[in-house]
C-alpha positions as CSV (number, residue, x, y, z in Angstrom):
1,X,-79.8,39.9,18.2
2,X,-81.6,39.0,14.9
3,X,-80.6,42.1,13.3
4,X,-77.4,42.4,13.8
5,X,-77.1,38.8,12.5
6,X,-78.9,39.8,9.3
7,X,-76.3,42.8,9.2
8,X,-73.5,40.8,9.6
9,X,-74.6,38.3,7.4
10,X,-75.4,40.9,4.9
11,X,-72.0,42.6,5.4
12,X,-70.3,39.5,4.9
13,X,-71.9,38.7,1.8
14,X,-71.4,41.9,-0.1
15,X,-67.3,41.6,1.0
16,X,-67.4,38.4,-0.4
17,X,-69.3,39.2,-3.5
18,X,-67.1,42.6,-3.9
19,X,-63.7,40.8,-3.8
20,X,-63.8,38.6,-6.9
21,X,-65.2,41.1,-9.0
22,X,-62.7,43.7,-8.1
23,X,-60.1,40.8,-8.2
24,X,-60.6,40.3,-11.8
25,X,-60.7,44.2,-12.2
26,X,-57.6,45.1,-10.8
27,X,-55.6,42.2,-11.9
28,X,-57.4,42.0,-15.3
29,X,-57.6,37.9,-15.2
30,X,-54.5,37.6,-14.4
31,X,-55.4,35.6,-11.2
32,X,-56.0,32.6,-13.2
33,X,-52.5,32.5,-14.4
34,X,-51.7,30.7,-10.3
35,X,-52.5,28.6,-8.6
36,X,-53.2,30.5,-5.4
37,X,-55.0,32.9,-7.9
38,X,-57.6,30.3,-8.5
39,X,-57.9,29.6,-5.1
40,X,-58.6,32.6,-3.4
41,X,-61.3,33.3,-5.9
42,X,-62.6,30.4,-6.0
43,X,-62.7,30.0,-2.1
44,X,-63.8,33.9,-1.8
45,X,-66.5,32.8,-4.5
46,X,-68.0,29.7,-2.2
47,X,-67.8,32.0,0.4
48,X,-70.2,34.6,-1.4
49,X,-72.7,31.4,-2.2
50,X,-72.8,30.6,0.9
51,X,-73.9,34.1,2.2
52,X,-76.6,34.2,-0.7
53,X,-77.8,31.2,0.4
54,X,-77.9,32.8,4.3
55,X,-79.8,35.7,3.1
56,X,-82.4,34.1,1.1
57,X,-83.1,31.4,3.9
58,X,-83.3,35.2,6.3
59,X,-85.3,36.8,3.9
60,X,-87.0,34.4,1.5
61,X,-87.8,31.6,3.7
62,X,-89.7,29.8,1.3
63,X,-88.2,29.9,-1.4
64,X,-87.7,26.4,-3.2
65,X,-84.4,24.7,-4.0
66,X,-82.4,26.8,-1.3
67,X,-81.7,23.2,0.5
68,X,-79.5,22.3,-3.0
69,X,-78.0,25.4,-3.3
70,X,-76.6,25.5,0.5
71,X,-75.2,22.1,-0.4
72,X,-73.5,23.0,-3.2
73,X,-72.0,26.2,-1.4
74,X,-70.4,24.0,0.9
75,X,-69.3,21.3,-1.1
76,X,-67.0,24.2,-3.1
77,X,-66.0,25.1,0.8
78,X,-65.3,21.6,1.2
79,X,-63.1,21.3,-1.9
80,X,-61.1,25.2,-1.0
81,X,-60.7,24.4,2.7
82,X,-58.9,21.2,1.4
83,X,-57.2,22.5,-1.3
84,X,-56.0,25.4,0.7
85,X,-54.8,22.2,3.3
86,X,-52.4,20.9,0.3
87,X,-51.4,24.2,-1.1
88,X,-50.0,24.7,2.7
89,X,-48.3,21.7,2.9
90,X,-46.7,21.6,-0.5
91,X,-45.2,25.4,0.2
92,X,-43.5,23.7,3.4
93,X,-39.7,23.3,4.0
94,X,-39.3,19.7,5.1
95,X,-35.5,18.8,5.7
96,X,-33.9,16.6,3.6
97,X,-36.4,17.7,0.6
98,X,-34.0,18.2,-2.4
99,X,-36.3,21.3,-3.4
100,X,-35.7,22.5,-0.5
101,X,-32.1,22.1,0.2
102,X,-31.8,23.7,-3.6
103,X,-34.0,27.0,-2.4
104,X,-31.9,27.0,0.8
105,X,-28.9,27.2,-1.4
106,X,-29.9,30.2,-3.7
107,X,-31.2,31.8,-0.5
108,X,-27.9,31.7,1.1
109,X,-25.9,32.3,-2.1
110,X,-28.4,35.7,-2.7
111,X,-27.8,36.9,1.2
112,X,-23.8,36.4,0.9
């Protein structure tokens, strides 16, 4: 069972490493431009800390200062998760919002 949590952690890791540097590739920064930009990289980058952090505790046990750096992985997943909570809420339609009565207009007014 160990090893296929090492592979999965490993696995894991390597997405999450992968996805911001091909992020930044394929949109050439342009990700910073939005908020939800900045957020999923930032989110996918804690997420990637956090799996560094799992593989050195796996396969560097010993190795000193991994205590602060597993805190600070998930104080950024702290912050995302959160963030991600009040990006949610603000994309809501909640009646009687005058932003949303207003898109609820131009929706109807497109689809005539």
């Amino acid at each position: 069972m160990t090893a296929v949590f090492n592979t999965l952690l490993v696995l894991v890791t390597v997405g999450a490493l992968f996805f911001p540097l091909y992020y930044q590739i394929s949109t050439r920064g342009e990700w910073r431009r939005s908020p939800m930009g900045r957020h999923v990289m930032g989110y996918t980058s804690a997420a990637a800390l956090l799996g560094i952090s799992g593989i050195f505790r796996v396969f560097l046990p010993d190795l000193p200062g991994q205590e602060y750096v597993r805190i600070f992985a998930l104080t950024l997943a702290v912050i995302f998760i959160w963030q991600r909570n009040y990006i949610i809420i603000r994309a809501q339609n909640f009646p009687g919002d005058e932003r949303t009565d207003r898109g609820r207009e131009r929706f109807n007014e497109a689809n005539r």
